[in-house]
C-alpha positions in Angstrom: -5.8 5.0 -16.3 -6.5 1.1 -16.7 -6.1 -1.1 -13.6 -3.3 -3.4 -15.5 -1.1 0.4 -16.6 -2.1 1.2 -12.8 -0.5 -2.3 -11.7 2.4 -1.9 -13.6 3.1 1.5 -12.3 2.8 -0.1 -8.9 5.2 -2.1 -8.9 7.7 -0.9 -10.7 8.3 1.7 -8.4 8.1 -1.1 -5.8 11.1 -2.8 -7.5 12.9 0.1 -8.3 12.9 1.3 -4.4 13.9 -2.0 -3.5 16.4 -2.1 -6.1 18.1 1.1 -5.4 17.8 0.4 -1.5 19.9 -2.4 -1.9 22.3 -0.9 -3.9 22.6 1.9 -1.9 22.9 -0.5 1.4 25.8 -2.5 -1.1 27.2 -5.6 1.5 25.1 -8.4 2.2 22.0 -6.7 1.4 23.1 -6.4 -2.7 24.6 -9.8 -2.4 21.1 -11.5 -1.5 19.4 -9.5 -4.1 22.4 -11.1 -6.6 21.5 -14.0 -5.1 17.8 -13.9 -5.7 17.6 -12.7 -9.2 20.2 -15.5 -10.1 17.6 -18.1 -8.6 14.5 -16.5 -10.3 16.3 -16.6 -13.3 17.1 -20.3 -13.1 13.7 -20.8 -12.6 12.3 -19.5 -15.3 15.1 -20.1 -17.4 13.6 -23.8 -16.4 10.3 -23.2 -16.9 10.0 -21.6 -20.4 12.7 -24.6 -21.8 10.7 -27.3 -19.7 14.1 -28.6 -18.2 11.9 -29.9 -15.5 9.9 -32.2 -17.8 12.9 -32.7 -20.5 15.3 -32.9 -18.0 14.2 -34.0 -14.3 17.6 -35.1 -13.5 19.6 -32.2 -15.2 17.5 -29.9 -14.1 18.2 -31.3 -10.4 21.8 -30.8 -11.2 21.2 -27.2 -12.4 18.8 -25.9 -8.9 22.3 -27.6 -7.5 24.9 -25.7 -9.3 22.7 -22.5 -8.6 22.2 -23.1 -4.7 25.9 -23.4 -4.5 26.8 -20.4 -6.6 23.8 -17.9 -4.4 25.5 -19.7 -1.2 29.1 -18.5 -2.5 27.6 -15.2 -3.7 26.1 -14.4 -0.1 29.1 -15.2 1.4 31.7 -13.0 -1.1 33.4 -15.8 -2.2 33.6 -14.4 -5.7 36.2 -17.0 -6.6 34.4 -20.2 -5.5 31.3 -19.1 -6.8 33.2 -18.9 -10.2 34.6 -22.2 -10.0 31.4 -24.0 -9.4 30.1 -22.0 -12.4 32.9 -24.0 -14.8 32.7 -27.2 -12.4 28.3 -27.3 -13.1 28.4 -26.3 -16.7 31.1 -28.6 -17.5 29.4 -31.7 -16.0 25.9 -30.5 -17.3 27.7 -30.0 -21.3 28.8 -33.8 -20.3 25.8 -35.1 -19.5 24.1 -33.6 -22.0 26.1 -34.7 -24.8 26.2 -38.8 -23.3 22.5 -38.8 -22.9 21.3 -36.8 -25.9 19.6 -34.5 -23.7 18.8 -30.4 -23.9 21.6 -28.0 -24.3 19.3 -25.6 -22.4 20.5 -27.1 -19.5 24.0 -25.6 -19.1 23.0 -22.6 -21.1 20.6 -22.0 -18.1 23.2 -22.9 -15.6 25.5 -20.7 -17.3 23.4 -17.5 -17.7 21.7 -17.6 -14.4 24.8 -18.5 -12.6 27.0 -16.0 -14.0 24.3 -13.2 -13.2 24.0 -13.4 -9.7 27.9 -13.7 -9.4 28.4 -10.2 -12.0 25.9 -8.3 -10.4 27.4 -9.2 -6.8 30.8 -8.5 -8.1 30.4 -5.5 -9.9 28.5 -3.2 -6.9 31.3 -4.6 -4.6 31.2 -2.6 -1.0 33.1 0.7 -2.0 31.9 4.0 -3.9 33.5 3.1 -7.3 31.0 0.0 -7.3 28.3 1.6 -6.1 28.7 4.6 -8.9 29.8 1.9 -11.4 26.5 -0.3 -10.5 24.5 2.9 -10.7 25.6 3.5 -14.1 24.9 0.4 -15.8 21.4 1.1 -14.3 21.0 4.4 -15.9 22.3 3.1 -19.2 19.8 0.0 -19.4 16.9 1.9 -18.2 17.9 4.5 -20.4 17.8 2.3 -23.7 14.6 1.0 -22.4 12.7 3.7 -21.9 14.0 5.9 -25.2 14.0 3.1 -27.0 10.1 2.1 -26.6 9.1 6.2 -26.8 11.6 7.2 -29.8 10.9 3.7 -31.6 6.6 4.5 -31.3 7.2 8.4 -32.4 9.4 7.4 -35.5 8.8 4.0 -36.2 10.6 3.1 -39.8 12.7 -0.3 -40.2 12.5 -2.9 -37.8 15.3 -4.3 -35.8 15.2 -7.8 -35.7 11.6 -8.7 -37.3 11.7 -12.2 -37.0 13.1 -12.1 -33.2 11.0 -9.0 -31.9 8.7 -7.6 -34.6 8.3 -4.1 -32.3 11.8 -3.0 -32.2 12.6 -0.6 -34.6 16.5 0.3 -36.1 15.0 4.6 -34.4 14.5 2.6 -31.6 17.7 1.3 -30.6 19.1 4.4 -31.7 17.4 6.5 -29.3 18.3 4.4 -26.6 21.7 4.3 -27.2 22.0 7.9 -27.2 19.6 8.1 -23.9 22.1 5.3 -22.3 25.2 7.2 -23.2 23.6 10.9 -21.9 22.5 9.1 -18.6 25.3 7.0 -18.0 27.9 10.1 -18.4 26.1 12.2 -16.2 25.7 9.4 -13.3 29.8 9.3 -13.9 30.3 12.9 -13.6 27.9 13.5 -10.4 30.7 11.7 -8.7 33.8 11.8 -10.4 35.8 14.4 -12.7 36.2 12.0 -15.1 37.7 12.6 -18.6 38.0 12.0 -22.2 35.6 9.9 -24.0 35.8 6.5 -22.0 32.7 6.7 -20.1 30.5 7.8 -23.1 31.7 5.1 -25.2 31.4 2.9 -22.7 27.7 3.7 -22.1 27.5 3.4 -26.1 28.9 -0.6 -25.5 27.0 -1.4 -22.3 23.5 -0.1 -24.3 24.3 -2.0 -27.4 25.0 -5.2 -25.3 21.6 -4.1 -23.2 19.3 -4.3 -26.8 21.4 -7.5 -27.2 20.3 -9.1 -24.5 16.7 -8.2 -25.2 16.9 -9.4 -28.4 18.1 -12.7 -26.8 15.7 -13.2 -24.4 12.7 -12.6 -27.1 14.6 -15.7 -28.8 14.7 -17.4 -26.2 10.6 -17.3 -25.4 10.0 -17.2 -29.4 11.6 -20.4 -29.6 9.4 -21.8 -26.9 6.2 -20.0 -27.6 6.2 -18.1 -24.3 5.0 -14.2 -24.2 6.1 -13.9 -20.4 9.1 -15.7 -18.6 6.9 -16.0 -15.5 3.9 -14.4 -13.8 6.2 -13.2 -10.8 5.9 -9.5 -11.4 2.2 -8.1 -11.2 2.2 -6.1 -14.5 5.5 -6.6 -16.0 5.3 -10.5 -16.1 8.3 -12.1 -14.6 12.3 -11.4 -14.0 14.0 -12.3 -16.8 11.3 -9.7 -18.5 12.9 -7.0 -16.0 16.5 -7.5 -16.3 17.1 -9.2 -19.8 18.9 -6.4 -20.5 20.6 -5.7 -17.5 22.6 -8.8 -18.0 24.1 -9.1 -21.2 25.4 -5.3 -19.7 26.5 -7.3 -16.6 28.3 -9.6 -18.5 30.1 -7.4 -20.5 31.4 -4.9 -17.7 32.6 -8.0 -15.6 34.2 -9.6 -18.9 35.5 -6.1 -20.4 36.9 -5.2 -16.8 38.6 -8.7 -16.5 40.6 -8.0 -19.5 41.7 -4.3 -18.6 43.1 -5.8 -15.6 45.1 -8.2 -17.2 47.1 -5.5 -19.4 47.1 -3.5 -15.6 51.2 -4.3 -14.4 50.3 -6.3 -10.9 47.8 -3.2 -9.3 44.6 -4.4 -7.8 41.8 -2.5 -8.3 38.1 -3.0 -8.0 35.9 -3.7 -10.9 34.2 -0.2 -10.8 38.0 1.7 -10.4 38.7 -0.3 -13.7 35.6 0.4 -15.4 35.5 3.7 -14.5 39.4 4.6 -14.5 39.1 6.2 -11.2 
């Protein structure tokens, strides 16, 4: 085994423990772990599109907007944190567009922002979030791991060639099926769930997973970067980690947003409204 594979092995198990330990803890401890990868993200959101050299003063604005939103996100003020999302991304889009500057900037604001608050949101501090948080893990790791073994047995045509020349259309296939297998079975350790909801919810959440892989390649094609950041000893840095995992974010905090909408006036928790339980 070669020292960088034995690296990598390191600490990912590193990660994953801490990971799962703060999801299992739920509370503050998840919130600050929101919190963090939100920052990191900013950062080398930042870094790869050179908002600090571009940018110095928008890029000021942005560690701003992201301070405040971690601050809110600590503190469960899911609402607030939200409204200083709109409030920063607005008055970044404005300044943007009067000085001619990079649109990166409240793009960055944006994605960074809105992970921390999704990923604080959606474990919440009861059982449905913790099983609903566990699942979207199971689903993303599950398209990442299937999708890098299946796509290397089979091979055949490629995804997105221009974007990310290794993915391959087996791939993604064999991910998706992984993600829906996993995802189900995290459901039914817990809950006696039934019909075809959670599968084809796993289906969604692992398409919108490859999605935001894709994106993130684009993202450091576009910029000529191979890593986001050198944070992670093996795996390069956190966007790298949880590319994925946020584009899945997104969608169960968007998707469960409109479910409750159509609910008539009964408050639930995101995971009871993902999850139907």
């Amino acid at each position: 085994m070669s020292r960088e594979l034995r690296l990598r092995i390191i600490s990912g198990i590193i990660l994953a423990g801490v990971v799962l330990a703060a999801t299992w803890y739920g509370g503050l401890s998840f919130r600050v772990l929101a919190a963090a990868i939100g920052l990191l993200v900013y950062y080398e959101w930042s870094t790869i599109t050179d908002l600090h050299g571009r940018d110095p003063q928008g890029n000021a604005l942005g560690w701003l907007g992201l301070v405040l939103i971690a601050g809110a996100t600590l503190a469960g003020e899911s609402v607030y944190s939200l409204e200083v999302l709109v409030v920063f991304v607005a008055i970044a889009a404005v300044m943007v567009a009067m000085r001619r500057k990079s649109w990166w900037l409240p793009g960055g604001i944006f994605y960074a922002g809105l992970t921390a608050i999704t990923l604080a949101e959606i474990r919440d501090d009861d059982l449905r979030g913790f099983v609903l948080m566990l699942f979207i893990f199971a689903t993303v790791w599950a398209t990442d791991i299937f999708a890098y073994f299946v796509g290397r047995a089979i091979k055949g045509p490629k995804l997105a060639p221009r974007i990310s020349p290794g993915k391959t259309w087996s791939g993604a296939i064999g991910g998706a099926i992984a993600a829906v297998i996993a995802g189900t079975a995290v459901v039914w350790s817990f809950f006696s769930a039934e019909g075809l909801w959670i599968p084809v919810l796993a289906l969604l959440l692992s398409i919108c997973s490859q999605i935001g892989d894709l994106f993130e390649s684009f993202v450091k094609r576009r910029f000529t970067v191979k890593d986001s950041s050198h944070l992670i000893p093996g795996h390069g840095g956190v966007m790298d980690r949880v590319d994925g995992l946020i584009f899945a974010c997104f969608a169960a905090f968007l998707l469960a947003i409109v479910i409750s909408l159509t609910m008539s006036g009964e408050t639930m928790s995101l995971g009871g409204v993902l999850l139907g339980v």
